[in-house]
N, C-alpha and C positions, 0 to 999 in steps of 0.2 A: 085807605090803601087797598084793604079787602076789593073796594069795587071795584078799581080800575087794573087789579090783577085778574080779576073775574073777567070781565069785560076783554080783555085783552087775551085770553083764553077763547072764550066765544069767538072772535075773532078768529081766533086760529082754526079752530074748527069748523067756522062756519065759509071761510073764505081761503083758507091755503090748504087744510086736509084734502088729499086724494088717493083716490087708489095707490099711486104709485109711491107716493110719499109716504103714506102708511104702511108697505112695504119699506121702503127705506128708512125709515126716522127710523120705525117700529126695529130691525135689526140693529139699527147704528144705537139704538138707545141701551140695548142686549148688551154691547163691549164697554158697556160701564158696568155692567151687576156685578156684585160684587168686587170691584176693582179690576174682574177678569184678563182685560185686552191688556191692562197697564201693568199687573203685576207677573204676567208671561212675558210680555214685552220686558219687565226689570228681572226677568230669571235669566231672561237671553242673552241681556247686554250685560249679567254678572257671570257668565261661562268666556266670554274672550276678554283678554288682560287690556286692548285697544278701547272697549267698551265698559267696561268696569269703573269707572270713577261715574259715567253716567247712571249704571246700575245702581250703585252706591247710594247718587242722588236723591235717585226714583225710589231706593225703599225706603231713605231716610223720610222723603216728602209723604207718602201714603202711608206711612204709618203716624204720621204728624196729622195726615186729614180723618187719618179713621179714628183716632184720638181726640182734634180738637171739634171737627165734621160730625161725627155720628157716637161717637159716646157722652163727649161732651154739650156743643150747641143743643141738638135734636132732644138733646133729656132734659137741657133746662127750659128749651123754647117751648117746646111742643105746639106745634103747630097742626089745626089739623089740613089733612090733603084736601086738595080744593075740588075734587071730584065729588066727598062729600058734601059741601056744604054751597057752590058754586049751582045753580038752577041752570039745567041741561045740561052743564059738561058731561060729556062721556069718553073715560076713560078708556086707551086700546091698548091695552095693556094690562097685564095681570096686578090687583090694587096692591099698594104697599103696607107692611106691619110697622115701618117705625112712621116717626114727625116728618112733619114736611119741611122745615127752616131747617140749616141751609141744605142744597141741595148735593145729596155727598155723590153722586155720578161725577156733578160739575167738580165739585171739590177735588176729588180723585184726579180727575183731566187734566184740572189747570194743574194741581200742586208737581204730580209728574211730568207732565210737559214743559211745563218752566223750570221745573230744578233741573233737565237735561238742555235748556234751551243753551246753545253755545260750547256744550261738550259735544255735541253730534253735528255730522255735516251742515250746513243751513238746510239743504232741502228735506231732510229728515225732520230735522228740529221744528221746519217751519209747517211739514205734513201733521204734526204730534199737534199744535196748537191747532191746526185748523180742526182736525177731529175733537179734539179740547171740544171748541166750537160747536161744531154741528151735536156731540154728546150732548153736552147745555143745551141746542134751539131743542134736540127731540125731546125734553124733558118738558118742554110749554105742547110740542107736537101731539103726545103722546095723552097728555094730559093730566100728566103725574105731579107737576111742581106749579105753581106757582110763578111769575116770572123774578118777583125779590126773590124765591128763595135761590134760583137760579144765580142771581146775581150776588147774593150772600155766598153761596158755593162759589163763584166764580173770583171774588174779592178773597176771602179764605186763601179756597187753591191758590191765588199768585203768589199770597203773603206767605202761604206755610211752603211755597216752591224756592221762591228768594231763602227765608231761612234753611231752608233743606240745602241749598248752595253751601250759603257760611259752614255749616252744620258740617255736610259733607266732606267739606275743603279739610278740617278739623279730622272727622274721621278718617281718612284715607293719608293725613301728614300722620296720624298715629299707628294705620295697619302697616302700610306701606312709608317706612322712614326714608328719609332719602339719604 
């Protein structure tokens, strides 16, 4: 599996990297560090009461992905980054200190975007997944993941986004009684 994640990295770099892309992945990959885009984004929609059960959602799911994503998977996987070990990749992007499996950018994206999916407008909901999206391709873009891990982040975030729903639903029938 190593090869054909290697391989398909090369790939990427050697056939869709450009200038302008490495501009843009290179940003779009930045609003996942640290959870930053998504956890301003759940500060936002926990300040108005119309937004709030989505807020709600969104910190139950990223604190589920940073729990089962990056203290958990990443410590027992360890995986190393395939910048290391992958002949020619090069990295545009400052290298990482934790494991590579799963991919907690992707994790972060999808768990928050899904647990809000169908509390916020559709066009909202459905802008949230597609950045989900593009966060994930810049992480093969960039050259920091792996494409499993990506897709390990990706499977994660939906699963801990759905349970952050139930979860949610749970919380908010106990802050808020009716």
């Amino acid at each position: 599996m190593e090869t054909v994640d290697g391989q398909i990295l090369l790939f990427i770099q050697e056939h869709i990297r450009n200038a302008v892309g490495d501009v843009f992945f290179g940003g779009i990959t930045h609003l996942g560090d640290a959870g930053i885009f998504w956890i301003v984004l759940t500060l936002v929609l926990l300040c108005f009461k119309q937004t709030r059960r989505a807020g709600i959602f969104s910190a139950s799911a990223l604190l589920g992905s940073l729990i089962i994503n990056n203290m958990l998977l990443k410590n027992l996987i360890g995986r190393v980054r395939p910048y290391e070990v992958v002949t020619g990749l090069q990295c545009i992007v400052a290298p990482a200190v934790d494991a590579s499996f799963p991919s907690g950018h992707t994790g972060a994206s999808f768990a928050s975007a899904v647990s809000m999916y169908g509390e916020l407008p559709k066009k909202y909901a459905v802008f949230l997944i597609i950045l989900a999206a593009l966060i994930a391709f810049s992480r093969l873009y960039v050259g920091i993941h792996y494409p499993t891990d990506v897709l390990g982040g990706l499977v994660t975030g939906v699963a801990i986004g759905l349970l952050a729903r139930k979860l949610g639903n749970k919380i908010v029938g106990f802050i808020f009684p009716q």
